[in-house]
C-alpha positions in Angstrom: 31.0 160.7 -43.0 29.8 159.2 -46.2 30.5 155.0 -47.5 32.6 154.8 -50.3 30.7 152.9 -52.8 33.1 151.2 -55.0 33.9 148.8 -51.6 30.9 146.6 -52.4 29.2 145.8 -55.9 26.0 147.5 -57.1 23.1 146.0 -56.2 19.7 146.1 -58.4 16.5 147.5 -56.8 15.0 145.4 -54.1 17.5 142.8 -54.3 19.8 142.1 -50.8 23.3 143.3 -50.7 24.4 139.4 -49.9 22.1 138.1 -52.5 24.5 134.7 -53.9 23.8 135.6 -57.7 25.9 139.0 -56.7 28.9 136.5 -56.1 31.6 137.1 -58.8 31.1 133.6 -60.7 34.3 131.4 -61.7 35.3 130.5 -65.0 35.1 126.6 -65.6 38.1 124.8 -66.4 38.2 123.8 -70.4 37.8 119.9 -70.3 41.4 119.0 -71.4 43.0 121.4 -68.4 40.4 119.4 -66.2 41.7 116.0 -67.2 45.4 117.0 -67.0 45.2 117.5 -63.5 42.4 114.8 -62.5 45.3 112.9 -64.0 48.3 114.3 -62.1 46.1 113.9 -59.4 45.7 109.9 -59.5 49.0 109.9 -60.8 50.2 111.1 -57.4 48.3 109.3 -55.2 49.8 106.3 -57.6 53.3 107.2 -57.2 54.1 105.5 -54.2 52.2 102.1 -54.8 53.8 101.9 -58.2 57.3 102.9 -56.9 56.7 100.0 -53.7 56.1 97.4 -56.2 59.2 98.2 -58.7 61.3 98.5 -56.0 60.5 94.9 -54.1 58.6 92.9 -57.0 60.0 94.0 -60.6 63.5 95.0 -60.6 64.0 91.5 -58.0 62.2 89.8 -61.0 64.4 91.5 -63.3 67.8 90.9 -62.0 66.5 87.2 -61.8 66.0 86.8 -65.2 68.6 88.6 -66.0 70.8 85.7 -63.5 69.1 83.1 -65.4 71.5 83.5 -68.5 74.5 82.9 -66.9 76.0 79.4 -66.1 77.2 79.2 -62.5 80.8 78.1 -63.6 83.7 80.3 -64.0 84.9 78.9 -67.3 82.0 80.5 -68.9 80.1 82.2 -67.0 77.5 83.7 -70.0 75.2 80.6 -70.8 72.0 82.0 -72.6 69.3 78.6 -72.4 71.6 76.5 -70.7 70.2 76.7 -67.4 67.0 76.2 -69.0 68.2 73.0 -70.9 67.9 71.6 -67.8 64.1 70.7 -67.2 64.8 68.3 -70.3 67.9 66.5 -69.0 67.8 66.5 -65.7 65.0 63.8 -64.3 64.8 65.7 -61.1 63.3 68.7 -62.4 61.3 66.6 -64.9 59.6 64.9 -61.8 59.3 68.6 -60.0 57.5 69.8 -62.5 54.7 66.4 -62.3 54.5 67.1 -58.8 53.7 70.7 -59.5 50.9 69.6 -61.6 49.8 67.3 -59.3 49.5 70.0 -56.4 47.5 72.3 -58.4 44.9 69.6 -59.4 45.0 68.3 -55.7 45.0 72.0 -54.2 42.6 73.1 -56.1 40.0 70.4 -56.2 39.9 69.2 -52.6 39.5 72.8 -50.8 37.1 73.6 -53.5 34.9 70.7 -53.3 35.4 70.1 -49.1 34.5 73.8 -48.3 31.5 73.7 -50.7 30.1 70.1 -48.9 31.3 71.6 -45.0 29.4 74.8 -45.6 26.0 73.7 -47.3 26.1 70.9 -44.3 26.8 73.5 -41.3 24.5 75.9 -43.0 21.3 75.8 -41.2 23.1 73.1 -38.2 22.5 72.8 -34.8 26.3 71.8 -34.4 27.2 74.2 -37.0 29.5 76.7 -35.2 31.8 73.6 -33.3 32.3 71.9 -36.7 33.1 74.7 -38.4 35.5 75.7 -35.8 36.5 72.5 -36.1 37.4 72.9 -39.8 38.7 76.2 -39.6 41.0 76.0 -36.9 43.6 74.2 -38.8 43.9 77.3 -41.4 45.1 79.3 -38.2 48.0 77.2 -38.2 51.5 77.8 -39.7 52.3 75.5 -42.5 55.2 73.8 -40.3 52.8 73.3 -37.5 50.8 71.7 -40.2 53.4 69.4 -41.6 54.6 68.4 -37.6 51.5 67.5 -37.4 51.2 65.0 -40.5 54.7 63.6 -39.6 53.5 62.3 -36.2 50.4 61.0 -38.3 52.7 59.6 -41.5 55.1 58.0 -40.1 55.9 54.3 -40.1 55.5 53.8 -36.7 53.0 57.0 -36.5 49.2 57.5 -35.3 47.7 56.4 -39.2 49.4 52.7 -39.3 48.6 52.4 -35.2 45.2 52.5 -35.9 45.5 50.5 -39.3 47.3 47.7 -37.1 44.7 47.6 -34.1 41.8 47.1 -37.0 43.5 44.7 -38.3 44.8 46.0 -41.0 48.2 45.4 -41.5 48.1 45.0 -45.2 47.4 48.8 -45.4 49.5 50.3 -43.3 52.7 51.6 -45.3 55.3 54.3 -45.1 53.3 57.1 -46.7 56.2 59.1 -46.9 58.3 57.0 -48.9 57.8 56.3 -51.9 56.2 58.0 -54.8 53.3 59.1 -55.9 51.9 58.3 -52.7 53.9 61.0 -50.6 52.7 63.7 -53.1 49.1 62.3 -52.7 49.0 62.3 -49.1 50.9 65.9 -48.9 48.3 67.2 -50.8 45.8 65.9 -48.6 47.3 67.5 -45.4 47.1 70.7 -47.0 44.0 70.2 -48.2 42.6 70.1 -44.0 44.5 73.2 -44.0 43.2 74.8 -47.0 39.4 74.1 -46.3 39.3 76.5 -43.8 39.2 79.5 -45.3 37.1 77.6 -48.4 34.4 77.3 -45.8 34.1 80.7 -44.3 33.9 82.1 -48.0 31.4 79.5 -49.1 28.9 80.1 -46.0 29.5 83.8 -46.9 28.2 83.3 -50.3 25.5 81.0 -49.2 24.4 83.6 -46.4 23.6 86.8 -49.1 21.5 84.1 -51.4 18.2 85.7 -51.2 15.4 83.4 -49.4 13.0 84.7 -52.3 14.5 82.1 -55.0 14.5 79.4 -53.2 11.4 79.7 -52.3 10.5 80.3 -55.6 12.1 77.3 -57.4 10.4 75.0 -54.4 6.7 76.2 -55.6 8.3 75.4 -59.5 8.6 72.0 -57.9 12.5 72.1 -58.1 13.6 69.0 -55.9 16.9 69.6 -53.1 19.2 68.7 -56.0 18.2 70.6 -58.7 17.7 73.8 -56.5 21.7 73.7 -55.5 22.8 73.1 -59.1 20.2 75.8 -60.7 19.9 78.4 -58.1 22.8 78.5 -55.7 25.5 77.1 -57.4 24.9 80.2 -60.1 25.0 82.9 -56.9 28.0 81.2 -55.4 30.0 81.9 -59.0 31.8 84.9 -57.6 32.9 83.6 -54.2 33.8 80.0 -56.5 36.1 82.5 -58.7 37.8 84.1 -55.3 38.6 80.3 -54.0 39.7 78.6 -57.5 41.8 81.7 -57.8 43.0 81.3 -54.4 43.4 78.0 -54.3 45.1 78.0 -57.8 48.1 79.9 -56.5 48.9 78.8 -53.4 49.5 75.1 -54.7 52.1 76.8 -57.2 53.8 78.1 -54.6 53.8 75.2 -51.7 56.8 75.0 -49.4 56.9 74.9 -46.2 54.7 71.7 -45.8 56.8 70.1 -48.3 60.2 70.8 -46.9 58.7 69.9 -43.2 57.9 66.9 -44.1 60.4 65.3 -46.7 62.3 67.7 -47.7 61.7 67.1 -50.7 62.9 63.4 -50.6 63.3 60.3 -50.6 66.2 61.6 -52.8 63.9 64.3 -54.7 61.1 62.4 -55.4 58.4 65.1 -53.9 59.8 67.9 -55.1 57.8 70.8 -56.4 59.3 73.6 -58.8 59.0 75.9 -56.0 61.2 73.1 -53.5 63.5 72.8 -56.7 64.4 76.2 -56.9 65.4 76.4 -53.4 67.4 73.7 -53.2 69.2 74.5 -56.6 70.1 77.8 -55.0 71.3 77.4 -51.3 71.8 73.5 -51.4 73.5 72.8 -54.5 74.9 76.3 -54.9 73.9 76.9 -58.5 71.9 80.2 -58.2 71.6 80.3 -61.9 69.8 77.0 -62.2 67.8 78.4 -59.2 66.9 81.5 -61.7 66.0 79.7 -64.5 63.4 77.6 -61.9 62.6 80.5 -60.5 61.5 82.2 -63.9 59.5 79.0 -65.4 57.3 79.1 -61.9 56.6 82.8 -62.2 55.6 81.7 -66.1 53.7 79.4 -65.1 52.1 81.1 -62.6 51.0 84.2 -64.9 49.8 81.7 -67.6 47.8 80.1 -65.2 46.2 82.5 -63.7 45.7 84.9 -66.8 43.7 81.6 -68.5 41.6 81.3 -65.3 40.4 85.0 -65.6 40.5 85.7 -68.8 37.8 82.6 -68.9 35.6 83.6 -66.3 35.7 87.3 -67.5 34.6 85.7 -71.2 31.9 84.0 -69.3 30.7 86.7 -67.9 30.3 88.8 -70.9 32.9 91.0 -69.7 
């Protein structure tokens, strides 16, 4: 019985039958047909992402805007800026918006410059893993178990002015929850020991991948303890700095829950923040379009701030 030999292609002389350069070759995609579907491609694996955040982050900011423009009256119900006429008339709002400011100064600074101290001090410690569990516990904590535990501490009759009155300082001892801008201050402050948790454990992160090698070399260029942390480590700590300003930057915008724990934003609305304001324009006052309007100058704000921030630190670094 003979082999048919048009199964299997012809071979040249003294070359193997399975030889790999016998293997029909395929004809390469033209570059544009290559980046169509490369492009379809990431497009799909896109898809859902993008459709997630439309659904639960755009169209809710949409409609919102869109709510913004109306009045919450039935006589007219279309209003255009009215609801936004209000951060000039209404004192309230006018002192929301201060306290707003103040709690991004406060929440940014304090964590910032706290975790930075906490970390290069627990460093190279004996002690170093109880204080910073110390310091970190607190940033396991819920924001409300947070604020309970500043109203024991606030209080008139609470744990700070019990230990002012048995040092004999009675002068000092106050009710730091009533009157303003003290409240603010000292609400910033409580979630500042919150906040430095997680300041620290980024900070001794950075601190731990600075190579040896430098500061060895800038103690043999006679660099002194001082000048070593401003010139060689506080320049290697720049993106870790970056990820806590950021951080930081954002959640003072959007503090709540410590606030509302503790004073609800009172006495009367004295430590309000925008993001306190807008609440309690739209489920205590019932105005949901006044609540918009808030709603739509903190998301403002909170773009503006935070495209400044980056778009600096991007410029700085050349990018």
């Amino acid at each position: 019985m003979s082999t048919s030999t048009t199964d299997r292609p012809p071979t040249a002389a003294g070359e193997p039958a399975g030889d790999p350069r016998n293997a029909p070759r395929r004809t390469p995609l033209a570059p544009g047909r290559r980046n169509t579907r490369e492009r379809l491609a990431a497009g799909g694996f896109m898809a859902p992402a993008v459709l997630l955040v439309t659904l639960f982050l755009l169209a809710p900011f949409v409609w919102t805007v869109h709510r913004s423009f109306f009045s919450d009256t039935r006589t007219s119900p279309f209003s255009w800026f009215e609801n936004y006429t209000l951060f000039a008339s209404d004192p309230a709002l006018s002192r929301s918006i201060q306290n707003t400011l103040l709690w991004v100064v406060g929440t940014v600074v304090l964590p910032f410059v706290l975790g930075l101290a906490i970390a290069c001090m627990t460093d190279s410690s004996r002690l170093s893993r109880l204080a910073r569990l110390c310091v970190v516990l607190p940033y396991a904590l819920s924001g409300s178990a947070v604020a309970v535990v500043w109203n024991f501490m606030l209080t008139t009759d609470g744990a700070v002015n019990q230990v002012l009155t048995g040092l004999g300082l009675d002068s000092v001892a106050q009710g730091w929850l009533l009157t303003w801008p003290g409240n603010t201050l000292v609400m910033i402050v409580a979630n500042a020991w919150q906040a430095t948790g997680v300041a620290v454990i980024l900070f001794l992160v950075g601190l731990q991948s600075i190579p040896p090698e430098t500061l060895e070399a800038g103690s043999l260029d006679g660099a002194t303890g001082w000048q070593q942390f401003r010139h060689i480590v506080l320049p290697q700590l720049r993106p870790v700095s970056i990820i806590v300003i950021g951080m930081s930057l954002v959640n003072g915008l959007k503090s709540f829950d410590l606030i509302w724990v503790l004073t609800q934003g009172g006495p009367g609305r004295a430590t309000e923040t925008l993001a306190v304001s807008m609440y309690n324009e739209t489920f205590l006052e019932l105005r949901p379009g006044a609540g918009a309007a808030i709603a739509v100058v903190l998301t403002v704000i909170v773009l503006a701030a935070s495209w400044l921030y980056l778009r600096r630190q991007l410029d700085v670094k050349g990018v």
